[in-house]
Gaussian input, Z-matrix of N, CA and C with variables (Angstrom, degrees):
# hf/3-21g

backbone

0 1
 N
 C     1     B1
 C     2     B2     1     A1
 N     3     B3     2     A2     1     D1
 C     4     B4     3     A3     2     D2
 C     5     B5     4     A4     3     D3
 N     6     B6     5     A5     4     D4
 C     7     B7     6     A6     5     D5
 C     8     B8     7     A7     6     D6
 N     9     B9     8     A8     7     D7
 C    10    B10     9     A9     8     D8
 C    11    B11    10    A10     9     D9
 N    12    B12    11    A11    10    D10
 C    13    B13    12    A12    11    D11
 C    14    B14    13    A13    12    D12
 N    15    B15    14    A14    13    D13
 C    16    B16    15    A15    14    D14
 C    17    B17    16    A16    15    D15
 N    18    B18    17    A17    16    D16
 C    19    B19    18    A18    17    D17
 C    20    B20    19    A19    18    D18
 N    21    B21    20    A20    19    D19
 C    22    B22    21    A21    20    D20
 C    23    B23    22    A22    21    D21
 N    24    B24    23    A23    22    D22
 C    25    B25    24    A24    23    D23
 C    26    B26    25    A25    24    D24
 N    27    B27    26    A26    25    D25
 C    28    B28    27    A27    26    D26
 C    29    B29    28    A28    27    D27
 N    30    B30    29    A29    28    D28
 C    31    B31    30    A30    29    D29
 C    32    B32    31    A31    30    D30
 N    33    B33    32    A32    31    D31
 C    34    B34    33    A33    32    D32
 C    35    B35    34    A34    33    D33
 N    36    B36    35    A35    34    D34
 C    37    B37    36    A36    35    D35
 C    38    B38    37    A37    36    D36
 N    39    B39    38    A38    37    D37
 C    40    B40    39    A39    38    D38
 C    41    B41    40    A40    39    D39
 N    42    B42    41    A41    40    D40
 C    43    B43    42    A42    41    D41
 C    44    B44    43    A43    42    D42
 N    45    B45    44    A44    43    D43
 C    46    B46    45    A45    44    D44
 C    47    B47    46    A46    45    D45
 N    48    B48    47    A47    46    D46
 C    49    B49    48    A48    47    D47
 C    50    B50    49    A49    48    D48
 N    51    B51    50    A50    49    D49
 C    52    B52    51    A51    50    D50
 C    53    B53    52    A52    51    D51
 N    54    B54    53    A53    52    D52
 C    55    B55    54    A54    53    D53
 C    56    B56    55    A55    54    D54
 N    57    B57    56    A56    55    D55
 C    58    B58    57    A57    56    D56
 C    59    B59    58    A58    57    D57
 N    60    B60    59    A59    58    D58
 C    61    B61    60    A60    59    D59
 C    62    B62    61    A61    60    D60
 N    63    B63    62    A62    61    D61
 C    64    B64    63    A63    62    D62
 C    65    B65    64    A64    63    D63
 N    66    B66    65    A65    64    D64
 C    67    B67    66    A66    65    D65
 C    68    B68    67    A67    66    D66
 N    69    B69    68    A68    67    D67
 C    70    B70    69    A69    68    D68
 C    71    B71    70    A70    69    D69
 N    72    B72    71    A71    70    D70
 C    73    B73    72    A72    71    D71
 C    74    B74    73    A73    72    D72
 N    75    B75    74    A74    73    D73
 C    76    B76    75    A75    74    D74
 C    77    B77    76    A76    75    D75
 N    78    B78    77    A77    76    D76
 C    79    B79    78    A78    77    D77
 C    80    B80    79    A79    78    D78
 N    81    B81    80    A80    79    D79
 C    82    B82    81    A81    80    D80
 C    83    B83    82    A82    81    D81
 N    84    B84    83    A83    82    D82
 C    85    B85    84    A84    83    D83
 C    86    B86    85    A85    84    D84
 N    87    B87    86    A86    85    D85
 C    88    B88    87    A87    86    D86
 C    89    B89    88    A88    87    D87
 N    90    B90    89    A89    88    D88
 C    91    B91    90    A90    89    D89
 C    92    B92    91    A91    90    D90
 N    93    B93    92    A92    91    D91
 C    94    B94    93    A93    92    D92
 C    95    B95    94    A94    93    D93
 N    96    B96    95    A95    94    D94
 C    97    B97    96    A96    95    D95
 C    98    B98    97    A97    96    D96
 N    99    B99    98    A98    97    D97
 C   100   B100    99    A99    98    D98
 C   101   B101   100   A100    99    D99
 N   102   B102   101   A101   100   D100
 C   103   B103   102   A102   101   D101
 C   104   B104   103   A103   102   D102
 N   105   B105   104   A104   103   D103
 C   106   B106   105   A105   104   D104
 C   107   B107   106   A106   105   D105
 N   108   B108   107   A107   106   D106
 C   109   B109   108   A108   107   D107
 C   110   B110   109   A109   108   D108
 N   111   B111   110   A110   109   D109
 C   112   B112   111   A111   110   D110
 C   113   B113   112   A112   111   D111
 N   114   B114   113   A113   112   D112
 C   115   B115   114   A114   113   D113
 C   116   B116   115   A115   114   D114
 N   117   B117   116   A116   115   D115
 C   118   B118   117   A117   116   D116
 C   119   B119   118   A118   117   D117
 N   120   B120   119   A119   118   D118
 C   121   B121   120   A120   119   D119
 C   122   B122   121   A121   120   D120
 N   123   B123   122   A122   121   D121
 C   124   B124   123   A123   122   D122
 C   125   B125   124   A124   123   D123
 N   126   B126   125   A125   124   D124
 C   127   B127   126   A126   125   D125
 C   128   B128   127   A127   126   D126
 N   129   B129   128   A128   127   D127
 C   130   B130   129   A129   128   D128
 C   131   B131   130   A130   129   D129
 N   132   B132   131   A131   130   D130
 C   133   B133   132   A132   131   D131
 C   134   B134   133   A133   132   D132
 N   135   B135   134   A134   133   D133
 C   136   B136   135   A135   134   D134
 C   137   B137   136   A136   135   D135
 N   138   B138   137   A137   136   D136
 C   139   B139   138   A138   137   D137
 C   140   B140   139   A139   138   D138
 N   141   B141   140   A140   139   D139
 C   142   B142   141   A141   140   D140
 C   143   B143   142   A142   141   D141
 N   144   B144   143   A143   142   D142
 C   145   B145   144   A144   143   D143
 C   146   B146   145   A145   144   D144
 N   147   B147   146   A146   145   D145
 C   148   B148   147   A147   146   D146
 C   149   B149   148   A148   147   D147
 N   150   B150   149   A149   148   D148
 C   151   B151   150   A150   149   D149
 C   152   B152   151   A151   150   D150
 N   153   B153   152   A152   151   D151
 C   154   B154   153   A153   152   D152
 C   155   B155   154   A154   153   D153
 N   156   B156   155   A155   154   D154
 C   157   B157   156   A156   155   D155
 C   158   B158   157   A157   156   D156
 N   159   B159   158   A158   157   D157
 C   160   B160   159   A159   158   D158
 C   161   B161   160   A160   159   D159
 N   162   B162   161   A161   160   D160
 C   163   B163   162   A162   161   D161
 C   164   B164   163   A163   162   D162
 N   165   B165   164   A164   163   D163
 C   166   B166   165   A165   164   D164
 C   167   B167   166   A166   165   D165
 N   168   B168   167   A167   166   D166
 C   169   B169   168   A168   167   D167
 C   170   B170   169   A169   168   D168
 N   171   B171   170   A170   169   D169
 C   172   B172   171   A171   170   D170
 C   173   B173   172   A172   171   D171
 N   174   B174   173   A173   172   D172
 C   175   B175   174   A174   173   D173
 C   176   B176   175   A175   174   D174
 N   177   B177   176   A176   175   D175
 C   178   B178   177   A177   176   D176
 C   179   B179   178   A178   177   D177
 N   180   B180   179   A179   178   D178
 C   181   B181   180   A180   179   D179
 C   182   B182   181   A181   180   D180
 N   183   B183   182   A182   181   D181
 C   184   B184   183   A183   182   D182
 C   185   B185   184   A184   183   D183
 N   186   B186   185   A185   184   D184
 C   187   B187   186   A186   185   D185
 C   188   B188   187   A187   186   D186
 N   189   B189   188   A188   187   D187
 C   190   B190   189   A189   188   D188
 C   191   B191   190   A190   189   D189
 N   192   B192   191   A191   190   D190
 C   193   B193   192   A192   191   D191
 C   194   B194   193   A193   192   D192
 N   195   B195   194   A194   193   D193
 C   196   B196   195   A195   194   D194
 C   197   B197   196   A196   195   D195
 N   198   B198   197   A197   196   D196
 C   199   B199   198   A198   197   D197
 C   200   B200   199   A199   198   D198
 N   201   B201   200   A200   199   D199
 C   202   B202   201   A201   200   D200
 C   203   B203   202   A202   201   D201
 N   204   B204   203   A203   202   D202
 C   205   B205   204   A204   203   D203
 C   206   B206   205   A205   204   D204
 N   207   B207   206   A206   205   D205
 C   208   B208   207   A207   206   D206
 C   209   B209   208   A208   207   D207
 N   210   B210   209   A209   208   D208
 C   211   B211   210   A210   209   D209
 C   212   B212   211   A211   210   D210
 N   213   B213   212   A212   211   D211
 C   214   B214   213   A213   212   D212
 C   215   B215   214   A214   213   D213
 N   216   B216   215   A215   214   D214
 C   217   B217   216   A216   215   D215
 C   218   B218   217   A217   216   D216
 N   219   B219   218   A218   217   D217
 C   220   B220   219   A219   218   D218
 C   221   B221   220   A220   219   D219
 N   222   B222   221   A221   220   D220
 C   223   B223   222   A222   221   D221
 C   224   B224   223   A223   222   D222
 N   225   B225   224   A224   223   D223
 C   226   B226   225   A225   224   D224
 C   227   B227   226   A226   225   D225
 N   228   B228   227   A227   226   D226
 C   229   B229   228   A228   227   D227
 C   230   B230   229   A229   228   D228
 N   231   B231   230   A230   229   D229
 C   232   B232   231   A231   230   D230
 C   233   B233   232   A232   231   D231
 N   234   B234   233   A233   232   D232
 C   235   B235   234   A234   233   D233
 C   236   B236   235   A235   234   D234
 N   237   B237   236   A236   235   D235
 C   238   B238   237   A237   236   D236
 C   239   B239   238   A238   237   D237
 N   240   B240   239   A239   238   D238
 C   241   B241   240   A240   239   D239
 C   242   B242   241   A241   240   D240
 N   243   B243   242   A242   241   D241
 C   244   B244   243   A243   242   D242
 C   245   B245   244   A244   243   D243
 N   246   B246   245   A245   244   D244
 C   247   B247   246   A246   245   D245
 C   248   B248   247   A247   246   D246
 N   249   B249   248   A248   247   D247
 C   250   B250   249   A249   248   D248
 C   251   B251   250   A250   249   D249
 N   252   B252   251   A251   250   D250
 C   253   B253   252   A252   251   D251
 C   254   B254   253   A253   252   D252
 N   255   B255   254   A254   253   D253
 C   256   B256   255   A255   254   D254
 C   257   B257   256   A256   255   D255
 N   258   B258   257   A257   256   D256
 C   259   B259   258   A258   257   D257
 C   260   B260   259   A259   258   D258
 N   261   B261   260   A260   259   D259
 C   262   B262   261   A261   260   D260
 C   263   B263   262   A262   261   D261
 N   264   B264   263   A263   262   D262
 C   265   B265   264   A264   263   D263
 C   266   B266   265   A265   264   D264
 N   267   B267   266   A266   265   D265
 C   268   B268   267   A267   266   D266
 C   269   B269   268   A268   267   D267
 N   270   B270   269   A269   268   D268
 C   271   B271   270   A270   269   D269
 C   272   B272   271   A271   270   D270
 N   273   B273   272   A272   271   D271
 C   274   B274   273   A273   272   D272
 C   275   B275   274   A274   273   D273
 N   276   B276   275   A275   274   D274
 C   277   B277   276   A276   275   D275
 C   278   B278   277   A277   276   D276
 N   279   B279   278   A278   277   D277
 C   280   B280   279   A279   278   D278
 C   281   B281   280   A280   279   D279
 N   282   B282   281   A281   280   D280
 C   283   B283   282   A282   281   D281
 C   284   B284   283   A283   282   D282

   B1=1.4481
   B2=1.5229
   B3=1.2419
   B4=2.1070
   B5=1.4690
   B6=1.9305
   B7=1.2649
   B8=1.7995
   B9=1.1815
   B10=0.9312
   B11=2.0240
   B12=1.4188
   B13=1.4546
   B14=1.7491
   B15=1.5009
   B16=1.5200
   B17=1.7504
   B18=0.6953
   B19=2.0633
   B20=1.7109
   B21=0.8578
   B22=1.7029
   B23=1.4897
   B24=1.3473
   B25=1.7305
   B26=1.4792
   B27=0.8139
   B28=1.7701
   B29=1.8904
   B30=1.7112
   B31=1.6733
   B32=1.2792
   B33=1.5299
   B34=2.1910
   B35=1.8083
   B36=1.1956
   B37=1.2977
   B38=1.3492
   B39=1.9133
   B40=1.0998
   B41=1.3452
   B42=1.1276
   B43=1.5523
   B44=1.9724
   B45=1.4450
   B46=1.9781
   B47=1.2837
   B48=1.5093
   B49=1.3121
   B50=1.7349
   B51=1.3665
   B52=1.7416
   B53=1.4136
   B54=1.6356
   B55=1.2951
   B56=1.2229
   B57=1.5721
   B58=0.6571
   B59=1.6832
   B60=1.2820
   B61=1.4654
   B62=1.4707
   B63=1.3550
   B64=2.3601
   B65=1.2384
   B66=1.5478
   B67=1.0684
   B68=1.5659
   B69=1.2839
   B70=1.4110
   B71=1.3365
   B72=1.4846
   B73=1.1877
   B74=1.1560
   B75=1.6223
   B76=1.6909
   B77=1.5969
   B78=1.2910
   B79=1.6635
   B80=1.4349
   B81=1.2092
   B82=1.1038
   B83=1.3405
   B84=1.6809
   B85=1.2422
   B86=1.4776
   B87=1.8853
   B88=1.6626
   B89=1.5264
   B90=1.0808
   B91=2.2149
   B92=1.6335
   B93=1.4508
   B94=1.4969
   B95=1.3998
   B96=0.9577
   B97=1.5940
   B98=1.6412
   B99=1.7482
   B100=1.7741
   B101=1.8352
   B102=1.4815
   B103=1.6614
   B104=1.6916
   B105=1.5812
   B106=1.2082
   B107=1.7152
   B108=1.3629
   B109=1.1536
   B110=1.7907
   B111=1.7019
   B112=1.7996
   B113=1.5118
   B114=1.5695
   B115=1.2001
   B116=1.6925
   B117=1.1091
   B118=1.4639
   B119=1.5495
   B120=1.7881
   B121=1.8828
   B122=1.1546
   B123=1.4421
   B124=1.6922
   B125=1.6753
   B126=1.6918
   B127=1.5309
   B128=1.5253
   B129=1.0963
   B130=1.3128
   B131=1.5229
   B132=1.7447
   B133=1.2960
   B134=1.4519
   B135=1.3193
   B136=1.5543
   B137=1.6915
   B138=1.4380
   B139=1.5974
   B140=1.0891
   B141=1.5008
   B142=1.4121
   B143=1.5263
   B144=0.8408
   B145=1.8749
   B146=1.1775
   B147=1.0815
   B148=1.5484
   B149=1.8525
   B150=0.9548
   B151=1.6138
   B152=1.5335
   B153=1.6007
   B154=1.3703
   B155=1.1856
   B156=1.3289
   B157=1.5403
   B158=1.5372
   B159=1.4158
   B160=1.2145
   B161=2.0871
   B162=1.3217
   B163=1.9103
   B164=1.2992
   B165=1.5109
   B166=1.7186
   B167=1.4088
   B168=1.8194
   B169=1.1048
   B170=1.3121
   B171=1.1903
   B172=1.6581
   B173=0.9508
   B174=1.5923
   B175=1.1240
   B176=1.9426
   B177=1.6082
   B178=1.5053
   B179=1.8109
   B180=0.7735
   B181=1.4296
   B182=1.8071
   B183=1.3801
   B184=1.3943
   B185=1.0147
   B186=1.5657
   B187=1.7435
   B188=1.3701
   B189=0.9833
   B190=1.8775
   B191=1.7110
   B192=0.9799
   B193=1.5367
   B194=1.8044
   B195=1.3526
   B196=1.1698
   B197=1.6455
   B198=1.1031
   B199=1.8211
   B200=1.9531
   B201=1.2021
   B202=1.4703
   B203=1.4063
   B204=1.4703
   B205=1.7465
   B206=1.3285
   B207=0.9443
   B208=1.8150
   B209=1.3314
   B210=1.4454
   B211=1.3807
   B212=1.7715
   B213=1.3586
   B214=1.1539
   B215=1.7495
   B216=1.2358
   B217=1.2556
   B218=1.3974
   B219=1.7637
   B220=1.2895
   B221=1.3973
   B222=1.7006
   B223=1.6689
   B224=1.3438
   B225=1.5488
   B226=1.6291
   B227=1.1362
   B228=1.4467
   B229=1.8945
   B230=1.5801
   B231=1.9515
   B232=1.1436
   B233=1.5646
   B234=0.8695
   B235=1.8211
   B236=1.3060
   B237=1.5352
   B238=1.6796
   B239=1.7331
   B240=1.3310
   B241=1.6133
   B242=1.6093
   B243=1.5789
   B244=1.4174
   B245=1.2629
   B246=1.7106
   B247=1.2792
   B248=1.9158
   B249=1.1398
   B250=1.8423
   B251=1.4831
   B252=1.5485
   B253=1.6147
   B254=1.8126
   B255=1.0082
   B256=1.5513
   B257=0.8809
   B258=1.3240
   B259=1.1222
   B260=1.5616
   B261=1.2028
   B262=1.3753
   B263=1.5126
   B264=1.7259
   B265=1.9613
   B266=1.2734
   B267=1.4678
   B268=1.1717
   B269=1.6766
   B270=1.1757
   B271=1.3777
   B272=1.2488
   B273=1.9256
   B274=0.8657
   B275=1.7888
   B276=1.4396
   B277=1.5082
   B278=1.5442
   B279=0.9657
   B280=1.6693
   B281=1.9952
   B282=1.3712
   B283=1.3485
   B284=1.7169
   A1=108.01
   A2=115.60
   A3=111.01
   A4=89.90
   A5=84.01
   A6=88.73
   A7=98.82
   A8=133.35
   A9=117.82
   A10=136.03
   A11=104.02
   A12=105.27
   A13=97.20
   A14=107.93
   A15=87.94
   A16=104.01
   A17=128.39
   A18=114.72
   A19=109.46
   A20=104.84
   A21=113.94
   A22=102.57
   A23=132.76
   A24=136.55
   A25=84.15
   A26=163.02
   A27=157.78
   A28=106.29
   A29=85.24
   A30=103.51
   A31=113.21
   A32=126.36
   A33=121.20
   A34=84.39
   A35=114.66
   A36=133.59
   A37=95.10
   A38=120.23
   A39=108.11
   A40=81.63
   A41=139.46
   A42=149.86
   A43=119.23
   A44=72.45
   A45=95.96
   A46=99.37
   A47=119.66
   A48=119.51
   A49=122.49
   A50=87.76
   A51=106.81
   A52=110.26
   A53=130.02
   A54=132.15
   A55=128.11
   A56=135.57
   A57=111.61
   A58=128.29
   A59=95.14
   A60=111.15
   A61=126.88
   A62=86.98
   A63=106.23
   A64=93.37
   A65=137.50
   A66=168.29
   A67=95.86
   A68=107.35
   A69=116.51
   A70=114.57
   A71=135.72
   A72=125.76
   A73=172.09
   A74=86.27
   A75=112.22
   A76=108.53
   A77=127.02
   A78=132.50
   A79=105.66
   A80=109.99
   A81=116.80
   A82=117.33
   A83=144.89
   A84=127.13
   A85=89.52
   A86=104.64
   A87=128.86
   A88=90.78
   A89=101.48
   A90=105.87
   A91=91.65
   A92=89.11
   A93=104.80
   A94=127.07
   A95=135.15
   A96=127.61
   A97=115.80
   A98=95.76
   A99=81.83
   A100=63.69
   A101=93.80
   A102=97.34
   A103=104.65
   A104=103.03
   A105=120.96
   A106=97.28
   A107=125.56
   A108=132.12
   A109=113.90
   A110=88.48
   A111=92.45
   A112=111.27
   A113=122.14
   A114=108.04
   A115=127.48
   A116=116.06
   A117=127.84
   A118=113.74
   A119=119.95
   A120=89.20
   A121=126.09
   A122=115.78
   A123=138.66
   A124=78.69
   A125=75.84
   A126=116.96
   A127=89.09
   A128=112.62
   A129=109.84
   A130=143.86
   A131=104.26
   A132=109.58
   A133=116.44
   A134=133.44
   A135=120.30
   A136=100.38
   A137=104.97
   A138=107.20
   A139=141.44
   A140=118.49
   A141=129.13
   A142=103.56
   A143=109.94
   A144=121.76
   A145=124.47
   A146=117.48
   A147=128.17
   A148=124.60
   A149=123.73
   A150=118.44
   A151=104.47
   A152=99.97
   A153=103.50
   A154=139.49
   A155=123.00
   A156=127.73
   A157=112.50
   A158=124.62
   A159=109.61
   A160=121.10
   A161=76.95
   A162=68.89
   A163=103.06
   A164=132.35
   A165=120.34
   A166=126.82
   A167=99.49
   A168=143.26
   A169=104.89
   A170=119.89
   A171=137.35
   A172=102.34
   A173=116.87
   A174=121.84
   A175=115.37
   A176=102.87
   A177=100.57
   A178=107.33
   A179=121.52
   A180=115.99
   A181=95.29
   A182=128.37
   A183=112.38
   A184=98.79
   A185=120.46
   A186=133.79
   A187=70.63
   A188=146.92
   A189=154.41
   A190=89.79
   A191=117.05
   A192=118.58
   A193=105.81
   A194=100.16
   A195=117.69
   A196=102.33
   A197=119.96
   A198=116.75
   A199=86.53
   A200=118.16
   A201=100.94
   A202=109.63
   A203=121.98
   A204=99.08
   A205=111.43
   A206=136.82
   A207=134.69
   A208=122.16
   A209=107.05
   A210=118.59
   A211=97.51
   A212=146.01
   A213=141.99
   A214=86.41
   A215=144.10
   A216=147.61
   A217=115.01
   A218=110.04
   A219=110.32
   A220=143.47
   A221=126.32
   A222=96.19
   A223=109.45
   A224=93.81
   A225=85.70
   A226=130.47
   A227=125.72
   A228=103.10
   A229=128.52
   A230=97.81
   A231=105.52
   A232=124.13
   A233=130.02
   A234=118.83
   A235=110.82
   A236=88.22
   A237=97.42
   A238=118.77
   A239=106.70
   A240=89.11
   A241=109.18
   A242=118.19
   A243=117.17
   A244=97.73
   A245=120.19
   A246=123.87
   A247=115.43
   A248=83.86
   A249=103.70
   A250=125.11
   A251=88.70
   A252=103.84
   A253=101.58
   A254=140.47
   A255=124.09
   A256=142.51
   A257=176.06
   A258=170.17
   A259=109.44
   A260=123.03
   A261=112.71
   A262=114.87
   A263=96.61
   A264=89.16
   A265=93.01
   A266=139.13
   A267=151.10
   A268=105.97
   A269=146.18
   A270=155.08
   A271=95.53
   A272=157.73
   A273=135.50
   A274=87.60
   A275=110.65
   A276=113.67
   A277=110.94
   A278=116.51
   A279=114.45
   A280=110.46
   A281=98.41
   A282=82.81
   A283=85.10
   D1=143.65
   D2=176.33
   D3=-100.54
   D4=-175.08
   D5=-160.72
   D6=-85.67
   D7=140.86
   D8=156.07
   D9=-27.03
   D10=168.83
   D11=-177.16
   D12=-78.13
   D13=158.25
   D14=175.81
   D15=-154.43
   D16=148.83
   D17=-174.51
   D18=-91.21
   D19=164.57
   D20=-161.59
   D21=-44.05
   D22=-24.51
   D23=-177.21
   D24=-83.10
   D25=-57.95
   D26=162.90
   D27=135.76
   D28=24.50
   D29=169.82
   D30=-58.96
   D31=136.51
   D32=178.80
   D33=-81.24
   D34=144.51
   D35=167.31
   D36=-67.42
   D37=176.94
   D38=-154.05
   D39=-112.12
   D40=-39.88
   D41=131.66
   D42=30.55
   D43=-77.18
   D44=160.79
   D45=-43.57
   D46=-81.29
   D47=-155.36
   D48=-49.10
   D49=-48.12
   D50=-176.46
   D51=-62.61
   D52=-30.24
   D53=143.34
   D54=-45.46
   D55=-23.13
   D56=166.96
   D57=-110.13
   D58=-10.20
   D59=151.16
   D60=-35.34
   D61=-80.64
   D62=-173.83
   D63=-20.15
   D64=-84.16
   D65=-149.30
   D66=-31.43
   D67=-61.39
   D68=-179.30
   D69=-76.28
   D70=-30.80
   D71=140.21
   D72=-92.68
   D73=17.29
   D74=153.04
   D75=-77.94
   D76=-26.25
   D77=171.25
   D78=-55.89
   D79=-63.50
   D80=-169.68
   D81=-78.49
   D82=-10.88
   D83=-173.41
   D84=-123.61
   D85=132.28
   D86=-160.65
   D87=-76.81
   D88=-61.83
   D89=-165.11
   D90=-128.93
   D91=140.47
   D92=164.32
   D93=-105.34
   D94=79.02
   D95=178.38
   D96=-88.47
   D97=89.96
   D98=-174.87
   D99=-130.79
   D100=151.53
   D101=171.94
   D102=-82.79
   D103=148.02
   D104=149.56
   D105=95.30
   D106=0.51
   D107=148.20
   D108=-95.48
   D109=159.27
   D110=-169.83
   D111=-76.43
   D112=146.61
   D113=-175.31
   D114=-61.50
   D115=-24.52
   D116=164.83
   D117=-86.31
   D118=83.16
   D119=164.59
   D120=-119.15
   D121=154.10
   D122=-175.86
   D123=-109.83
   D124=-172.38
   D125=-152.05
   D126=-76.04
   D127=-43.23
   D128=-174.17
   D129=-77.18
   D130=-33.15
   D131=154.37
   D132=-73.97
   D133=-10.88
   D134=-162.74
   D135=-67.73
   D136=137.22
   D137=153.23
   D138=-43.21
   D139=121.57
   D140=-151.26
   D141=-124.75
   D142=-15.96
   D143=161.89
   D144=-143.03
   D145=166.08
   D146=-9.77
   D147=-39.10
   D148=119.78
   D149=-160.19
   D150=-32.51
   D151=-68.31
   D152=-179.71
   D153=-47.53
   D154=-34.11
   D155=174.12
   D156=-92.75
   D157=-7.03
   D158=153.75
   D159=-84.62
   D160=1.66
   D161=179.37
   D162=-105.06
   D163=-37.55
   D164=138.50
   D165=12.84
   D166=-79.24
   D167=158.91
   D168=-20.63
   D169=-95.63
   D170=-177.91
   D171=-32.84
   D172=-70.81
   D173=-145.48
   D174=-76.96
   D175=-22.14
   D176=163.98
   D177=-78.40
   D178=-22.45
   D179=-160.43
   D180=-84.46
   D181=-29.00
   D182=163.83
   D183=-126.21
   D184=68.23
   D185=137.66
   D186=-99.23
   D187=-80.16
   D188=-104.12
   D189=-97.17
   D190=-21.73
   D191=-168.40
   D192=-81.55
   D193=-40.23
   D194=-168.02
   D195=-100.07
   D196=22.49
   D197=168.81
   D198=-117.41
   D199=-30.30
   D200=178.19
   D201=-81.14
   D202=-29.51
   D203=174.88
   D204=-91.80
   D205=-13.36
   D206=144.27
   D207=-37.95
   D208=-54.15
   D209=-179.39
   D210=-73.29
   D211=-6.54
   D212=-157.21
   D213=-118.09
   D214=-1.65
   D215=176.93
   D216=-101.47
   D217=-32.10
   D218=147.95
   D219=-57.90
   D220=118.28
   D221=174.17
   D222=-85.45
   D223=163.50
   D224=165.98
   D225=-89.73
   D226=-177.90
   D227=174.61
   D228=82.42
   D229=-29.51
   D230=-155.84
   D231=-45.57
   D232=108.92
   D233=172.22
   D234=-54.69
   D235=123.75
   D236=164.95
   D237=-111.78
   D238=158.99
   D239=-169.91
   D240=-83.00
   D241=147.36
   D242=179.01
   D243=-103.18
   D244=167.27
   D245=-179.62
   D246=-42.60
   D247=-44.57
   D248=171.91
   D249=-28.66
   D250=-52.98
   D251=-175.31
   D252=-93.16
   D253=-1.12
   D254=147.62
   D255=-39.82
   D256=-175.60
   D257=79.10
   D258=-24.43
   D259=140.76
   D260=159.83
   D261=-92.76
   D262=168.31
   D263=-167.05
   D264=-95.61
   D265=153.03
   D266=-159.65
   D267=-59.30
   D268=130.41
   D269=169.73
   D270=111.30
   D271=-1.94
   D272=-124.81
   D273=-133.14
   D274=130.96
   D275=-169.63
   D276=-75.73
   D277=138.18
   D278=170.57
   D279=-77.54
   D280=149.32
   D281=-174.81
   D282=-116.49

């Protein structure tokens, strides 16, 4: 990987980032129904301005991407152990 683009404070443009984003969320989202975008998008038609509100854009659409495969790493149900279910270590009084 290089280093990203970066401005004289050695800040990543937001640009960088959102490039490398899209990619992953054009994979991941089946149909798009947002008006006033094309029904098919790549990397290349997606809206790129106004700068700012397309990185909004991006950037909510894989926050939201990334709470469903997080949430898909969770089980559900999972049992966790309560003090209850420990064992005690040998000498240790039950209350």
């Amino acid at each position: 990987m290089t280093k990203p683009e970066t401005d004289a404070d050695g800040k990543v443009f937001l640009s960088v980032i959102d490039g490398l984003q899209l990619p992953a969320i054009i994979a991941c989202v089946e149909k798009w129904e947002l008006s006033n975008l094309p029904e098919n998008i790549t990397a290349d038609n997606f809206p790129a301005s106004p700068r700012k509100d397309s990185h909004k854009l991006i950037d909510w659409l894989y926050s939201e991407i990334q709470k469903v495969y997080f949430g898909e790493l969770e089980i559900p149900n999972e049992s966790k152990p309560t003090p209850s279910d420990t064992p005690l270590a040998t000498g240790e009084a039950q209350s």
